[in-house]
VMD Tcl script that builds the backbone (N, CA, C; Angstrom):
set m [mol new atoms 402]
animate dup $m
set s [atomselect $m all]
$s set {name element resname resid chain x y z} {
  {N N UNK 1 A 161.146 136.512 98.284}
  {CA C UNK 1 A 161.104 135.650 99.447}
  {C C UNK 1 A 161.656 134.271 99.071}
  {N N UNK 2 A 162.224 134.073 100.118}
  {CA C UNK 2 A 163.162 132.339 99.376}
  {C C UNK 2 A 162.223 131.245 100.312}
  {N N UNK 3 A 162.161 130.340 99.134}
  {CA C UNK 3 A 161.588 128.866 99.365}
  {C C UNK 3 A 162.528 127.983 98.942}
  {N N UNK 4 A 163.046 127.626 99.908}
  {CA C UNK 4 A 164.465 126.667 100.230}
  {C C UNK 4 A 163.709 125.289 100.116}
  {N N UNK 5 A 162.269 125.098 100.941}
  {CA C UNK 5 A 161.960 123.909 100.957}
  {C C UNK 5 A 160.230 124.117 100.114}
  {N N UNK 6 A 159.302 123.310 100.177}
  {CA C UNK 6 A 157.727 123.297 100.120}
  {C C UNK 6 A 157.211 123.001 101.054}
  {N N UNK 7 A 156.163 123.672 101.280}
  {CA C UNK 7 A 155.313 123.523 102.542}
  {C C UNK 7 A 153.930 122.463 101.487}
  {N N UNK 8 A 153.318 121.761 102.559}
  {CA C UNK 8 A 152.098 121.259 101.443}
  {C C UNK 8 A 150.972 122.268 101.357}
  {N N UNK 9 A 149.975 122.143 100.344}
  {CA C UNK 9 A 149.676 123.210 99.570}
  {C C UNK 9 A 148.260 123.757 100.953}
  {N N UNK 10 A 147.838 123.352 101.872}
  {CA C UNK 10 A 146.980 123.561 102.606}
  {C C UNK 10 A 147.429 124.693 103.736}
  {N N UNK 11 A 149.204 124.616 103.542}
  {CA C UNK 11 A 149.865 125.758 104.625}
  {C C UNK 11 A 149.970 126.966 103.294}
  {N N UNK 12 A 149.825 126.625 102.826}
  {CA C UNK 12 A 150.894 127.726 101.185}
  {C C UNK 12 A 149.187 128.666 101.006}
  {N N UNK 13 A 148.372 127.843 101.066}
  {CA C UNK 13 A 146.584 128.509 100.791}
  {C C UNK 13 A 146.146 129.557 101.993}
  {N N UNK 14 A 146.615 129.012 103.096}
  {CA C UNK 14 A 146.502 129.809 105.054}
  {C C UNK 14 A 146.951 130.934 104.354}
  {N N UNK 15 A 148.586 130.675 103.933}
  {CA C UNK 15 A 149.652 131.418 104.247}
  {C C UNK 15 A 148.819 132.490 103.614}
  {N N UNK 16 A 148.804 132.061 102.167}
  {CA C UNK 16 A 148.028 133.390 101.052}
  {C C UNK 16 A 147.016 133.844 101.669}
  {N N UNK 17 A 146.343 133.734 102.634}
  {CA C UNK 17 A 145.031 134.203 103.173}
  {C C UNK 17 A 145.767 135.655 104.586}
  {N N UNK 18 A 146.874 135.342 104.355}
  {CA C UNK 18 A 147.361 136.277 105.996}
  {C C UNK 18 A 147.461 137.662 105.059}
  {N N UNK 19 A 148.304 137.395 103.920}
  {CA C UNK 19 A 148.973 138.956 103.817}
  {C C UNK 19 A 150.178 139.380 104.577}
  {N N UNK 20 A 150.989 137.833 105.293}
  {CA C UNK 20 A 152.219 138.276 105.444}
  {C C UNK 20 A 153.299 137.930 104.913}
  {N N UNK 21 A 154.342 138.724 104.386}
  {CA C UNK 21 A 155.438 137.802 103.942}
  {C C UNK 21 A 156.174 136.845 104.758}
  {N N UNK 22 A 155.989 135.440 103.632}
  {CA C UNK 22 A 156.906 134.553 104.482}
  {C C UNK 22 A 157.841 133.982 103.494}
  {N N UNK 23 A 158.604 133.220 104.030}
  {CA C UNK 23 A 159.877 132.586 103.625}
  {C C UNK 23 A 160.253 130.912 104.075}
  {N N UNK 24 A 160.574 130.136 103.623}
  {CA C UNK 24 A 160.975 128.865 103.736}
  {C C UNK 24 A 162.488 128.591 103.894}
  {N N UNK 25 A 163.503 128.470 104.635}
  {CA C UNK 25 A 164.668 127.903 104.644}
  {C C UNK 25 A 165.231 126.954 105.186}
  {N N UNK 26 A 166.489 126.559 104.744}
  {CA C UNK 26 A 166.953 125.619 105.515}
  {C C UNK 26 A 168.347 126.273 106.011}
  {N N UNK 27 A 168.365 125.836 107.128}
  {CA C UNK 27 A 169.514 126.568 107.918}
  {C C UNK 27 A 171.025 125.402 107.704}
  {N N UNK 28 A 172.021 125.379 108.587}
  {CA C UNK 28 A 173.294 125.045 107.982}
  {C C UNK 28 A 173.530 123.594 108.850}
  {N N UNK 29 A 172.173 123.484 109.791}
  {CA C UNK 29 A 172.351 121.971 110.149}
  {C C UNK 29 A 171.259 121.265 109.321}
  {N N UNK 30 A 170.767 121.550 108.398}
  {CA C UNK 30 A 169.566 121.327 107.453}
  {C C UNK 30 A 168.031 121.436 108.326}
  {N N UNK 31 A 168.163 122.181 109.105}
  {CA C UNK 31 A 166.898 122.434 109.982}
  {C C UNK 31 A 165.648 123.564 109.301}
  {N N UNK 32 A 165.170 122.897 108.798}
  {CA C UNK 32 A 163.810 123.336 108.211}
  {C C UNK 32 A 163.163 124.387 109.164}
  {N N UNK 33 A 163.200 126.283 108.668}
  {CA C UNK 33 A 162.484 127.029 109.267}
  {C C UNK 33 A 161.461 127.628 108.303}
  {N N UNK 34 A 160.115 127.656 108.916}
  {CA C UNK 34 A 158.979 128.566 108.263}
  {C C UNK 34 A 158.984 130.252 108.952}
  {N N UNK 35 A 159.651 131.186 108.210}
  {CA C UNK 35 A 159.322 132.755 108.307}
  {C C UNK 35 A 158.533 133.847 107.968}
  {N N UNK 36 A 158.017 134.362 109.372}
  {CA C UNK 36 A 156.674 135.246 108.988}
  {C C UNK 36 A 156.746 136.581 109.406}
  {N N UNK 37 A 157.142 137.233 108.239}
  {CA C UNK 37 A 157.675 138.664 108.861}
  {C C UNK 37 A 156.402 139.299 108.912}
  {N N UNK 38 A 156.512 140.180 109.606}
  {CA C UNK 38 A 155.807 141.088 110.250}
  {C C UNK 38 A 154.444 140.566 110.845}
  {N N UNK 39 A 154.607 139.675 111.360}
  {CA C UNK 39 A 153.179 138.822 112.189}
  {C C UNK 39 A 153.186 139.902 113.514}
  {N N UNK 40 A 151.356 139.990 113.703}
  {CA C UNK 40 A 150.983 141.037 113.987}
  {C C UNK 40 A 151.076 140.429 115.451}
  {N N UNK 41 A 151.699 140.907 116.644}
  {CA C UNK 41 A 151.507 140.736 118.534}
  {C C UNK 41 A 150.368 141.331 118.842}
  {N N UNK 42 A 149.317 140.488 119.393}
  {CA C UNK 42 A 148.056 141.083 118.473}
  {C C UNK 42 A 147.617 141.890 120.877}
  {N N UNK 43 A 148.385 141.786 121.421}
  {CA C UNK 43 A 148.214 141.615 122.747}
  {C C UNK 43 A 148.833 143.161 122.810}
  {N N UNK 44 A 148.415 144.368 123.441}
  {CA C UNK 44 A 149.326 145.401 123.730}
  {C C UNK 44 A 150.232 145.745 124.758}
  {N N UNK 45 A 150.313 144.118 125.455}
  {CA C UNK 45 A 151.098 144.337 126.802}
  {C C UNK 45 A 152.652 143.907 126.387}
  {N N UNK 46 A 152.748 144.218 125.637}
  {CA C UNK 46 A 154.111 143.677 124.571}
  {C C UNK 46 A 154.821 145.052 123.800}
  {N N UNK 47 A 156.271 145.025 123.884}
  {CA C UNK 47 A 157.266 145.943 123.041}
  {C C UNK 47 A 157.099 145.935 122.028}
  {N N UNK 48 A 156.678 145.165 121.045}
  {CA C UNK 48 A 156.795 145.343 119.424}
  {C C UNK 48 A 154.710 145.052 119.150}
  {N N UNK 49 A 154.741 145.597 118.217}
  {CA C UNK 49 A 153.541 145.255 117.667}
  {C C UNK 49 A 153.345 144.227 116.409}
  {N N UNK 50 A 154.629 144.159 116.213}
  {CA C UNK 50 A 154.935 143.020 115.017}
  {C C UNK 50 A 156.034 142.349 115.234}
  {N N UNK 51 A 156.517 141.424 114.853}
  {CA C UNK 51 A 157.690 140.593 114.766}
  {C C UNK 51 A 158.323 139.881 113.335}
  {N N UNK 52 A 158.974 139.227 113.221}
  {CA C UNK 52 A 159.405 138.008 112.715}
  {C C UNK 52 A 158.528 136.819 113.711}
  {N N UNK 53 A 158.579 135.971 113.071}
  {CA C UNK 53 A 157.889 134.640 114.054}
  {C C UNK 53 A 158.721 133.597 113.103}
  {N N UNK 54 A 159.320 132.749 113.739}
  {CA C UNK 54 A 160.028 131.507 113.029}
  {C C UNK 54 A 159.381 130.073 113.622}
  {N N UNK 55 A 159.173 129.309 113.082}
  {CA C UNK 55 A 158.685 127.788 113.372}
  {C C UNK 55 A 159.504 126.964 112.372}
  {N N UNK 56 A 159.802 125.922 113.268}
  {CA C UNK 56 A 160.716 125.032 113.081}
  {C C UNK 56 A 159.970 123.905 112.805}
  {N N UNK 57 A 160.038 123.687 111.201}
  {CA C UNK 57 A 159.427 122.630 110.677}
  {C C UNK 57 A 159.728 121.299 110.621}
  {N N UNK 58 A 159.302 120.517 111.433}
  {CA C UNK 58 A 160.658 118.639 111.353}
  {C C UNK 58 A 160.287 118.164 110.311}
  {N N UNK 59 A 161.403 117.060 110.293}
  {CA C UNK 59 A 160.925 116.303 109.366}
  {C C UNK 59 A 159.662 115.302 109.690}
  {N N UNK 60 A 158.731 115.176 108.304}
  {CA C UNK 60 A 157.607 114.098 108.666}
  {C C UNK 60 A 156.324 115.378 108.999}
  {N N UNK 61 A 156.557 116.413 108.649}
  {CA C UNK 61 A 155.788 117.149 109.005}
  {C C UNK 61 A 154.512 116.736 107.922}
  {N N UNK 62 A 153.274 116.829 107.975}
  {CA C UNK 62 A 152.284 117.388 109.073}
  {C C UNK 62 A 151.942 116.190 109.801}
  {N N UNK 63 A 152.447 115.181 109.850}
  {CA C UNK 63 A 152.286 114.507 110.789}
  {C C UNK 63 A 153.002 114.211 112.183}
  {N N UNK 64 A 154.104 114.829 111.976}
  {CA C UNK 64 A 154.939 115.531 112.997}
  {C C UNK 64 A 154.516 116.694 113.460}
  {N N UNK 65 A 154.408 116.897 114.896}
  {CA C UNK 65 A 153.992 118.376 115.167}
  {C C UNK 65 A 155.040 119.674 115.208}
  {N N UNK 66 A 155.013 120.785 115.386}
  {CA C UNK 66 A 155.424 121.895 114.908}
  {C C UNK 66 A 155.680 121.986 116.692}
  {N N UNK 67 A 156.992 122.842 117.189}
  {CA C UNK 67 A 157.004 122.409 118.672}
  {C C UNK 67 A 157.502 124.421 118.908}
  {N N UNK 68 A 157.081 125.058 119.530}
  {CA C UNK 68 A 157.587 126.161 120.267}
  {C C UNK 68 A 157.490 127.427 119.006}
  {N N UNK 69 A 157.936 128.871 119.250}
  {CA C UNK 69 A 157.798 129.460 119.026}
  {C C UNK 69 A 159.316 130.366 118.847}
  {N N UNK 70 A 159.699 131.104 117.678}
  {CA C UNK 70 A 161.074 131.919 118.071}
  {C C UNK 70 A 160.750 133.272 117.164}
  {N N UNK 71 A 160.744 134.327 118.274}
  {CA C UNK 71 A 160.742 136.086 117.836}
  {C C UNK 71 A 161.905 136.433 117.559}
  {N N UNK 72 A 161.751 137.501 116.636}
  {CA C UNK 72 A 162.532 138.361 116.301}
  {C C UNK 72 A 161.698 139.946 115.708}
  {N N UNK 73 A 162.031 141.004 116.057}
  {CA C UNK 73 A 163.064 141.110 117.339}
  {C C UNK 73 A 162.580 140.566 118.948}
  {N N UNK 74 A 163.080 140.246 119.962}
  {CA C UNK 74 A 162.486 139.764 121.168}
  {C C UNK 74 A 161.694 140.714 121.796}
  {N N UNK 75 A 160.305 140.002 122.045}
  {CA C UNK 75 A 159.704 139.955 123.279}
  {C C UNK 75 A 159.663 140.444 124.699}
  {N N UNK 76 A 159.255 141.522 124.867}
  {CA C UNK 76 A 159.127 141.771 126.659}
  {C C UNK 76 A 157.721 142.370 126.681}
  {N N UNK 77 A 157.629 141.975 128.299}
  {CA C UNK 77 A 156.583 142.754 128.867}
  {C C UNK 77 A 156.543 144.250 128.637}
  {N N UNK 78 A 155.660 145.039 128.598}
  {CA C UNK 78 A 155.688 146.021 129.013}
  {C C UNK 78 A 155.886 147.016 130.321}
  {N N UNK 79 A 154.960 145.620 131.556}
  {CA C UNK 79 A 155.355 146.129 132.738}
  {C C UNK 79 A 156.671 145.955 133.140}
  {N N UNK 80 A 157.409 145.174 132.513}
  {CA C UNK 80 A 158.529 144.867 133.107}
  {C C UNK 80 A 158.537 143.650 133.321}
  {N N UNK 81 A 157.360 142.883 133.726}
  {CA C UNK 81 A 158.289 141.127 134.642}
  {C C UNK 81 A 158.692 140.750 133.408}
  {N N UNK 82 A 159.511 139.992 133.959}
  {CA C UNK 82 A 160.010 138.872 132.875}
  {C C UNK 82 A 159.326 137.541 132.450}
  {N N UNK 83 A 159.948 137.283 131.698}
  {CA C UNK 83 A 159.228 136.522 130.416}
  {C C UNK 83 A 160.261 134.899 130.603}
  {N N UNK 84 A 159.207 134.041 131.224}
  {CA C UNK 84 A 159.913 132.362 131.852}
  {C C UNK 84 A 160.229 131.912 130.877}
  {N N UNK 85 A 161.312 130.887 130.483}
  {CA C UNK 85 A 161.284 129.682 129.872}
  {C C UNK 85 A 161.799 130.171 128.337}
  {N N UNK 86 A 162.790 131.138 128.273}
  {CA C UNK 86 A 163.167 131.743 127.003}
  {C C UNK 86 A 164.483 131.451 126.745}
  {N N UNK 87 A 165.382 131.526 125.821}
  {CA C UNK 87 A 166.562 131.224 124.665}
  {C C UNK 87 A 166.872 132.031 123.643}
  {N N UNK 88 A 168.389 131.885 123.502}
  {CA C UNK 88 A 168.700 132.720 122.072}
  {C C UNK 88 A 168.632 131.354 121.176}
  {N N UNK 89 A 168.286 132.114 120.267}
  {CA C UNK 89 A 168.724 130.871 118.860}
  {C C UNK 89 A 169.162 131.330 117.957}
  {N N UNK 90 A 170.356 131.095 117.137}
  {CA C UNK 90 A 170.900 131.546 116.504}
  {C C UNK 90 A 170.011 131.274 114.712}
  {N N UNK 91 A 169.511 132.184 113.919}
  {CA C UNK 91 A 169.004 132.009 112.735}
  {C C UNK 91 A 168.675 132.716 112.016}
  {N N UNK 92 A 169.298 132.550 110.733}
  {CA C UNK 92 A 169.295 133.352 109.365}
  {C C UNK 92 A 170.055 134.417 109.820}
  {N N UNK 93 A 170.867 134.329 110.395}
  {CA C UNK 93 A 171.970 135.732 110.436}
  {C C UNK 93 A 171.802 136.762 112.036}
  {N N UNK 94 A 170.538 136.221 112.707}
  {CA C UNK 94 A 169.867 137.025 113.725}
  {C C UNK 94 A 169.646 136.170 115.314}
  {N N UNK 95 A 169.757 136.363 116.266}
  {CA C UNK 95 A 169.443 136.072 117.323}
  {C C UNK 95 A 167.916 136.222 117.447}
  {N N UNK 96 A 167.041 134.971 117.400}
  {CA C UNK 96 A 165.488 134.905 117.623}
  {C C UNK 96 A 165.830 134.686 119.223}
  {N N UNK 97 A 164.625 135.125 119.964}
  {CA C UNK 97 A 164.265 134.599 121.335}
  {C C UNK 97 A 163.130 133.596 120.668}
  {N N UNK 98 A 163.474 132.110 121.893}
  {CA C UNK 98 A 162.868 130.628 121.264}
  {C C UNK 98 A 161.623 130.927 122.579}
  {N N UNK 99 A 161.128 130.789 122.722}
  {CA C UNK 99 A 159.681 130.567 123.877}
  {C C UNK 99 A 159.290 129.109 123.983}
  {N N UNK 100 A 160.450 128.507 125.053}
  {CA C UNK 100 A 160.123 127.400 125.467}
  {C C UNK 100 A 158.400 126.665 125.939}
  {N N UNK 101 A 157.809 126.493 125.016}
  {CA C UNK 101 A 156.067 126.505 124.888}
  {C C UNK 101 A 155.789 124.915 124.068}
  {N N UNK 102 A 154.658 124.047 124.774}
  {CA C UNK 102 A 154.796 122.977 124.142}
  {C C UNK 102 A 153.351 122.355 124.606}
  {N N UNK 103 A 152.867 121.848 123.123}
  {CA C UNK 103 A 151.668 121.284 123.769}
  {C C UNK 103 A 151.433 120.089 124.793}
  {N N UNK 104 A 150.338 120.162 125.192}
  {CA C UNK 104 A 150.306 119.105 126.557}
  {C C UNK 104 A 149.450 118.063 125.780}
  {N N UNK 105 A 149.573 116.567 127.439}
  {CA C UNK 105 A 148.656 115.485 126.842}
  {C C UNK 105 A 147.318 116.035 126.654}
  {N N UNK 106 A 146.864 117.367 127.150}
  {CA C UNK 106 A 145.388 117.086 127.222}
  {C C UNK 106 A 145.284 118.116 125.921}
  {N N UNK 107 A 145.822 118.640 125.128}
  {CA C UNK 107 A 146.165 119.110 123.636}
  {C C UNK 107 A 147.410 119.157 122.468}
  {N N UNK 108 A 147.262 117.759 122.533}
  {CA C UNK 108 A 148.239 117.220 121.389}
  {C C UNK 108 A 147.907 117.051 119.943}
  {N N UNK 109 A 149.372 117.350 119.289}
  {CA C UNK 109 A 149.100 117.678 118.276}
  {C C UNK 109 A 148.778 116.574 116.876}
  {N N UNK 110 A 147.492 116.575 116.563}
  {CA C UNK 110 A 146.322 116.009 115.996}
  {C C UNK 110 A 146.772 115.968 114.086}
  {N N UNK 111 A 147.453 114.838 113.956}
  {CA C UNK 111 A 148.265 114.506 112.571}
  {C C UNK 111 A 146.707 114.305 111.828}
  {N N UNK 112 A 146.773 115.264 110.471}
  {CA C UNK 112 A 145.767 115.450 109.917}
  {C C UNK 112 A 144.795 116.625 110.185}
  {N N UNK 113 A 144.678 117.022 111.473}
  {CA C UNK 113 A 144.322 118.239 111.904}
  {C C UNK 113 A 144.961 119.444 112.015}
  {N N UNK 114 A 146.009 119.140 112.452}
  {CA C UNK 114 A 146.778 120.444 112.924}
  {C C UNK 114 A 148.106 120.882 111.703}
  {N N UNK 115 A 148.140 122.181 111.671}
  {CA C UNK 115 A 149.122 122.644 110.679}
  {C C UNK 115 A 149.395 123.776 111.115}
  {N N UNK 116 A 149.726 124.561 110.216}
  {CA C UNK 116 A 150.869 126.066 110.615}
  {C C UNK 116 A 150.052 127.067 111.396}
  {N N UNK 117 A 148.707 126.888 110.534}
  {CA C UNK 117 A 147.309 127.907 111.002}
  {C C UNK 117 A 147.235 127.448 112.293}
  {N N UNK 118 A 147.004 125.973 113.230}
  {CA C UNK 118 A 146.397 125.992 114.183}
  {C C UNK 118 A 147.595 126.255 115.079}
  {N N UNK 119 A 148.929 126.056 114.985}
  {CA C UNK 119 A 150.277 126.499 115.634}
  {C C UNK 119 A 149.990 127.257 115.597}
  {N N UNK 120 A 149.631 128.663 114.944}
  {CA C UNK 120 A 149.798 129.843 115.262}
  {C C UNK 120 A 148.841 130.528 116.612}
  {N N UNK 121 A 147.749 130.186 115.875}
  {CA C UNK 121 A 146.579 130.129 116.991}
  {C C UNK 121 A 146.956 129.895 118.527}
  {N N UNK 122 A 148.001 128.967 118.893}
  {CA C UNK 122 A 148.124 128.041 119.971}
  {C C UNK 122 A 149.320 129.135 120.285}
  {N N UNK 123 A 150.083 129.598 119.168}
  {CA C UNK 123 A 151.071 130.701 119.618}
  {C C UNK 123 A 150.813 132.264 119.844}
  {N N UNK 124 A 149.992 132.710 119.319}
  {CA C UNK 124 A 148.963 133.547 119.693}
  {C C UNK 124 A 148.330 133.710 121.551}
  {N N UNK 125 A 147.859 132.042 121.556}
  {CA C UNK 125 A 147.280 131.659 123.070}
  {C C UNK 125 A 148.620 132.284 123.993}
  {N N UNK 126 A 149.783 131.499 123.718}
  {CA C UNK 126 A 150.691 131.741 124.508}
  {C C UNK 126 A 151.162 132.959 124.898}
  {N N UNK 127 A 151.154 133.616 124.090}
  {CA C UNK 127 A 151.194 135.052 124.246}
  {C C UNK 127 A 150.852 135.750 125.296}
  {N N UNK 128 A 149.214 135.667 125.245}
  {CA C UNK 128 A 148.001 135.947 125.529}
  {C C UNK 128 A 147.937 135.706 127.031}
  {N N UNK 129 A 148.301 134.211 127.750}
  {CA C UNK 129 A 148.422 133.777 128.746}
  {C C UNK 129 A 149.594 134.489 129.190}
  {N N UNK 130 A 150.997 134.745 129.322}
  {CA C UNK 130 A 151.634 135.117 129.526}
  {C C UNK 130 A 151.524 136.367 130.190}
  {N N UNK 131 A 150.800 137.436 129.318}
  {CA C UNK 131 A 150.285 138.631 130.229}
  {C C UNK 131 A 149.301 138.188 130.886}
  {N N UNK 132 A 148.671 137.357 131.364}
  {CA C UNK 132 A 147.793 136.882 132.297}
  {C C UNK 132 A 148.841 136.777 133.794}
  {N N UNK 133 A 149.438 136.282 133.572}
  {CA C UNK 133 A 150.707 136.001 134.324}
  {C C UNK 133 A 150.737 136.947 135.457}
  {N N UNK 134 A 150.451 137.183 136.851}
  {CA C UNK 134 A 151.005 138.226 137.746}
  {C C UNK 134 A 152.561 138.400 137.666}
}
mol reanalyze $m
mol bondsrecalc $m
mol representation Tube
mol addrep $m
């Protein structure tokens, strides 16, 4: 697994606690991505039961927040509706779908609190809500 960049050691301790492989790179505009293969779609109203999951790490991170979500392979319903507020993004060789998803004023992201673990959680939520969705 390639570590292009370091994560600080409180994401690297999570990470070791999942049991999934991940990866650190930097892409060709120097855009810092964190990769988590086979992260489990833990919702069964969904095509894949696992994915890739990519998060786009900024700079200034962890005091910078972590913003949206990008699958690979993409995302659909099962029933069919479609899925709002989505994008290709071109990365590491593959077309991710990006899930235009972003925290609000009334849950912003909390420098010193928040890291890869609670992004995920919050990306997890999104999920989750989505099949809520009529």
């Amino acid at each position: 697994m390639r570590r292009q960049f370091s994560l600080p050691e409180f994401d690297v301790g999570y990470l070791g606690t999942t049991g999934l492989k991940w990866e650190t790179i930097t892409d060709t505009t120097q855009t810092r991505w964190l990769l988590l293969h086979e992260w489990p779609v833990r919702h069964a109203g969904y095509n894949m039961e696992s994915v890739t999951v990519a998060l786009q790490i900024p700079p200034g991170y962890p005091d910078a927040q972590i913003d949206m979500a990008y699958f690979h392979p993409h995302l659909a319903r099962k029933d069919g509706r479609a899925i709002g507020a989505l994008s290709a993004q071109d990365l590491d060789g593959k077309v991710f779908q990006r899930w235009s998803r972003h925290r609000t004023g009334e849950a912003p992201w909390r420098p010193g609190e928040d890291d890869v673990s609670s992004h995920l959680v919050l990306v997890d939520d999104w999920l989750e809500r989505e099949l809520a969705k009529p």
